[in-house]
LOBA-356893 format. One record per residue: residue in three letters; z, x, y of N, C-alpha, C in turn. Coordinates in pm, 1 decimal. Atoms other than C-alpha are relative to their C-alpha. Layout:
% LOBA-356893
PT/ALA/Z/X/Y/Z/X/Y/Z/X/Y
...
//
This chain:
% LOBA-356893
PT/UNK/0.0/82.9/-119.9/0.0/0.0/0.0/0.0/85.8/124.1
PT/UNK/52.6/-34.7/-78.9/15.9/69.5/338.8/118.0/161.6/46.8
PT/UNK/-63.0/-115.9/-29.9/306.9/312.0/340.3/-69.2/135.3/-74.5
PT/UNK/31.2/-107.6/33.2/132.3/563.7/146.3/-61.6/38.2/136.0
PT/UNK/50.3/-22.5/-82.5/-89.3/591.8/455.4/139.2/95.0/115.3
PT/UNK/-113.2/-31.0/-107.4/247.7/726.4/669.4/29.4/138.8/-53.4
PT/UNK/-2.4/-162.5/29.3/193.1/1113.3/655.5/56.3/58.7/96.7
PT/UNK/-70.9/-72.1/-135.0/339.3/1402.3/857.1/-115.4/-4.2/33.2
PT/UNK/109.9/5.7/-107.2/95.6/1469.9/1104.6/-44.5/139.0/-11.4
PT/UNK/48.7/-150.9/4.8/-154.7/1741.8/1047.3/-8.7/86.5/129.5
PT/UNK/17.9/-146.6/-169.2/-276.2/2062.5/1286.4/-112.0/-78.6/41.2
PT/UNK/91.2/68.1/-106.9/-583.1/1823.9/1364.9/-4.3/-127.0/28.5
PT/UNK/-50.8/123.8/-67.1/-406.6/1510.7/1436.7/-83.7/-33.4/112.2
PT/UNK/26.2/-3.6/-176.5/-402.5/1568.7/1833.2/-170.8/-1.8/21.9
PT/UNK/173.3/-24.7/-72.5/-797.6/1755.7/1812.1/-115.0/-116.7/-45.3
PT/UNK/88.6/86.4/55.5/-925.8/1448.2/1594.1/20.5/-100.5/106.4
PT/UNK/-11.1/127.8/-94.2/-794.2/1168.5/1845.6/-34.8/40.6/174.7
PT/UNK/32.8/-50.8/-135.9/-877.9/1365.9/2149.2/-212.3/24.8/-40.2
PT/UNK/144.7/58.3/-12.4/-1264.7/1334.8/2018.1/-41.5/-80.4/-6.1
PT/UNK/53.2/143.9/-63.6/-1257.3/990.5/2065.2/1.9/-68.5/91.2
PT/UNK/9.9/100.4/-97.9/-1117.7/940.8/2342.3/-115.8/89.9/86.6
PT/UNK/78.5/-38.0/-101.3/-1350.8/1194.8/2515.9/-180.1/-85.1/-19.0
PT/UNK/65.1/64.1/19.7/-1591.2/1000.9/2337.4/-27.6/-159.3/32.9
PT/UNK/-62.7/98.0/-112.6/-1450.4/695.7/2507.1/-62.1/20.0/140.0
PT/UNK/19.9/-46.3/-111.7/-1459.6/843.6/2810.8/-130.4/11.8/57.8
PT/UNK/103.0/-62.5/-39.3/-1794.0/982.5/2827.2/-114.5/-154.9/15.6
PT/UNK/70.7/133.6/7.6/-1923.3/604.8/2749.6/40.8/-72.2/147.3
PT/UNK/-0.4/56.2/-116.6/-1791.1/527.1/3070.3/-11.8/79.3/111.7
PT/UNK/104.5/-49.5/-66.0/-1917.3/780.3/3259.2/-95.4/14.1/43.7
PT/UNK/140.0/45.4/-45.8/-2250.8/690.1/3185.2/5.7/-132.9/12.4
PT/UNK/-27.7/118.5/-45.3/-2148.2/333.6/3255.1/-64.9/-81.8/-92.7
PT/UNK/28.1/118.8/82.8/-2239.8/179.0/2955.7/62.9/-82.5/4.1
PT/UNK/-96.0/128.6/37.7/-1939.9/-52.0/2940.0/146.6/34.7/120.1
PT/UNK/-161.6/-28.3/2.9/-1590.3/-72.9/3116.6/110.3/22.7/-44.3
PT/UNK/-95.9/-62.8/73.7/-1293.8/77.2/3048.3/32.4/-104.4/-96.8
PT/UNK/-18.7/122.9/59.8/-1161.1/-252.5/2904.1/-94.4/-32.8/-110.6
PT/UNK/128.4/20.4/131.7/-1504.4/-308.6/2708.6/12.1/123.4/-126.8
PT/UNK/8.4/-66.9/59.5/-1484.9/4.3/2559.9/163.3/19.6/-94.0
PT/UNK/-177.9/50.3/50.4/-1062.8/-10.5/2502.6/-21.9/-111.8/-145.3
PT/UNK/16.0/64.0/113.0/-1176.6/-322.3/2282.6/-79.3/67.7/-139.9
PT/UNK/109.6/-32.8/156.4/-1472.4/-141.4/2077.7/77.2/113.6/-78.0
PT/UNK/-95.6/-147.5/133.2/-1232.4/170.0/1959.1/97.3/-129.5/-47.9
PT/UNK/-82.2/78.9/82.9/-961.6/-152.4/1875.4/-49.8/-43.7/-110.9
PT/UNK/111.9/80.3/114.3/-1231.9/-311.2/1679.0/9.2/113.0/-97.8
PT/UNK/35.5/-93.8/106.8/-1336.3/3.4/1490.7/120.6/57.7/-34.5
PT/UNK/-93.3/-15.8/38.3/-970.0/92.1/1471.4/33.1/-92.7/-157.7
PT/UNK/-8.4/129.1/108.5/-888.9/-206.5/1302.6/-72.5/3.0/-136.5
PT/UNK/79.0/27.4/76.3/-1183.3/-226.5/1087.2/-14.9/157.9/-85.1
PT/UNK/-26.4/-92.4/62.6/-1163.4/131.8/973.3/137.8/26.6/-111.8
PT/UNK/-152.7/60.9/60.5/-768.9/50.0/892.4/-47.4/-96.8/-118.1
PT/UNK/4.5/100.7/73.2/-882.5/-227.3/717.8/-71.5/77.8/-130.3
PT/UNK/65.7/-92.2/168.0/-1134.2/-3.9/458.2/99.6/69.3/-35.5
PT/UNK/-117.6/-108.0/53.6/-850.6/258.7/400.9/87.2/-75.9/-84.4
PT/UNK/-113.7/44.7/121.7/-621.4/24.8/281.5/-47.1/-91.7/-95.7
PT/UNK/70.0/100.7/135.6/-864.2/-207.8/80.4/-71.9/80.1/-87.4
PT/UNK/51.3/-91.0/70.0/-977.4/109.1/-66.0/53.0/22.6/-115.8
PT/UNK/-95.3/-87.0/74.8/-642.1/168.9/-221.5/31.5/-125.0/-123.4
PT/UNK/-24.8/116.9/67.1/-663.4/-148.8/-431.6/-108.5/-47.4/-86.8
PT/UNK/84.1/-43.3/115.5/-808.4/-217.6/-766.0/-94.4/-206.9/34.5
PT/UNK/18.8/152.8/-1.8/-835.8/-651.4/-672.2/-27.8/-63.6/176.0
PT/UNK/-5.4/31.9/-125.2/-933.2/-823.0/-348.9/152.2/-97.6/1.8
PT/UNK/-165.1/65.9/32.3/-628.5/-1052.6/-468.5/94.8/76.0/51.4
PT/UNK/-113.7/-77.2/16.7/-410.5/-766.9/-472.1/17.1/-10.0/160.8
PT/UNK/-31.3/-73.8/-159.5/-494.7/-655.5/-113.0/44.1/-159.8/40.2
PT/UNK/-54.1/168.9/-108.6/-461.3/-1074.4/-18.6/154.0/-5.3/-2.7
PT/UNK/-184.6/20.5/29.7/-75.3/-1039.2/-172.8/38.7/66.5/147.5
PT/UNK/-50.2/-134.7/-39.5/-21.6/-735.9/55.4/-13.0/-35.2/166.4
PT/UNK/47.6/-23.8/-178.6/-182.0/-850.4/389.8/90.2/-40.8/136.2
PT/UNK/-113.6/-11.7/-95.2/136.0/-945.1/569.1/41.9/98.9/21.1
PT/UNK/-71.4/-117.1/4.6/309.9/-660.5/486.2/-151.4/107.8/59.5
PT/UNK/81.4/-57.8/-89.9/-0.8/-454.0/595.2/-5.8/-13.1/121.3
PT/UNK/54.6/79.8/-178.7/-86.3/-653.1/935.2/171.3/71.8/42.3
PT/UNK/-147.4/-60.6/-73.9/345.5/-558.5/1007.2/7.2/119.6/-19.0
PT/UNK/-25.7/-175.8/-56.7/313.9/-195.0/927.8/-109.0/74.9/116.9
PT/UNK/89.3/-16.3/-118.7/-11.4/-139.4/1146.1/60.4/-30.8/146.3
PT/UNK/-26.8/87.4/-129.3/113.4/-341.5/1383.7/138.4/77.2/70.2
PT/UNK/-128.1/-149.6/-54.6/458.0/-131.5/1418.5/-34.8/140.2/46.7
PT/UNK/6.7/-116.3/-69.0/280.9/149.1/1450.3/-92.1/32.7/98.2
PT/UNK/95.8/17.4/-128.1/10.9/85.3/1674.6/156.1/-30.0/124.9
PT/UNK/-74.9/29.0/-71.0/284.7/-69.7/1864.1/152.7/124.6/50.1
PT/UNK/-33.3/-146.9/23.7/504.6/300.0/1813.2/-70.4/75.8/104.8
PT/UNK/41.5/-125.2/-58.1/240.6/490.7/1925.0/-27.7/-42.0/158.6
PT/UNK/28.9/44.2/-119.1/136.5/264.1/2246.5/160.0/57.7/80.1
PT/UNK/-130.8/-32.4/-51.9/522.1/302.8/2361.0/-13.4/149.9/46.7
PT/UNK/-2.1/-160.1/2.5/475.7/685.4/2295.8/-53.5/24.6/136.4
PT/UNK/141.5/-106.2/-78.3/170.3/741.2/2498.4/70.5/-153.8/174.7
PT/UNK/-47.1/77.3/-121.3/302.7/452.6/2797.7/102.2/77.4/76.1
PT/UNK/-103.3/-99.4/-68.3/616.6/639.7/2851.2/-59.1/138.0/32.4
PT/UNK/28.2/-148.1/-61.3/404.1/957.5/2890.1/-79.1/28.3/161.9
PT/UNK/57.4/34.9/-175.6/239.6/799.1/3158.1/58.7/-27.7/96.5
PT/UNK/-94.7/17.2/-102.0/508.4/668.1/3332.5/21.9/177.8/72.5
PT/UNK/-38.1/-99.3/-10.1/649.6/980.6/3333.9/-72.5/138.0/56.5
PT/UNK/113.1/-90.9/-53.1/327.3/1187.4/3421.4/-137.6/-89.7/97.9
PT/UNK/118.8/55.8/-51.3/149.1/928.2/3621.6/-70.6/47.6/100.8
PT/UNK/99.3/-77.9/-117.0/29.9/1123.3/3927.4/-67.2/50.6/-66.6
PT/UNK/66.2/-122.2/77.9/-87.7/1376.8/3692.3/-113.8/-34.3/-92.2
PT/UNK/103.2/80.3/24.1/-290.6/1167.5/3496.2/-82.0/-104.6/29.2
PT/UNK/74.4/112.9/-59.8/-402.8/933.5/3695.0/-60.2/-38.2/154.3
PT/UNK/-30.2/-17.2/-160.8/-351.4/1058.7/4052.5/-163.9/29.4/27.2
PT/UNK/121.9/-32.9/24.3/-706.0/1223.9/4034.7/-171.6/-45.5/-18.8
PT/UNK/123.8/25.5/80.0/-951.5/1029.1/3875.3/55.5/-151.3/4.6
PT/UNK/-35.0/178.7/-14.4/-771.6/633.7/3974.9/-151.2/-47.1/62.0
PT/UNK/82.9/82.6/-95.3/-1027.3/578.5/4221.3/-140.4/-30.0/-94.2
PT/UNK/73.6/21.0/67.1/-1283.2/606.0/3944.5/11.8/-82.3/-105.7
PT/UNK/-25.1/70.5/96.3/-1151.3/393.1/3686.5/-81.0/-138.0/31.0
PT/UNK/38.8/162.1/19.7/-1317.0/48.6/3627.3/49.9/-76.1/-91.5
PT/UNK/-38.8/98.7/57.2/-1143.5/-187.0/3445.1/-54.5/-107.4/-71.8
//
């Protein structure tokens, strides 16, 4: 289930999630979408990537149907974990990240 998924955190944690968001980023640079538009399409493919990993680990679509509460509440804790994480870093560093580059943001 979904706790097997709950590893220490490798050495390319940080460099794997920092090529998406620059990959993020760069989509709104060239103004394909707004921040917001684009915020949804990594949730989506979040989600939906989450969703193969753990229906991977299962021999029955049954099985995974038993499981999908308890899945949807551990995702959901830790999405909800890591948002906290990265909010308080902003508080805490908001000139610094945001002081710079606000006036460019689109929403």
């Amino acid at each position: 289930m979904a706790e097997e998924q709950t590893q220490p955190l490798d050495d390319k944690f940080y460099e794997r999630a920092d090529s998406f968001i620059n990959l993020a980023n760069e989509a709104i640079t060239r103004e394909e979408a707004s921040a917001g538009q684009i915020a949804n399409s990594l949730m989506f493919a979040t989600s939906r990537f989450n969703a193969w990993v753990t229906a991977a680990g299962y021999q029955k679509g049954e099985d995974l149907a038993k499981e999908k509460e308890a899945i949807l509440e551990f995702f959901t804790e830790q999405y909800r974990l890591m948002l906290s994480e990265n909010i308080d870093s902003y508080v805490t560093n908001f000139n610094e990240y945001l002081g710079y580059s606000k006036e460019n943001f689109k929403k």
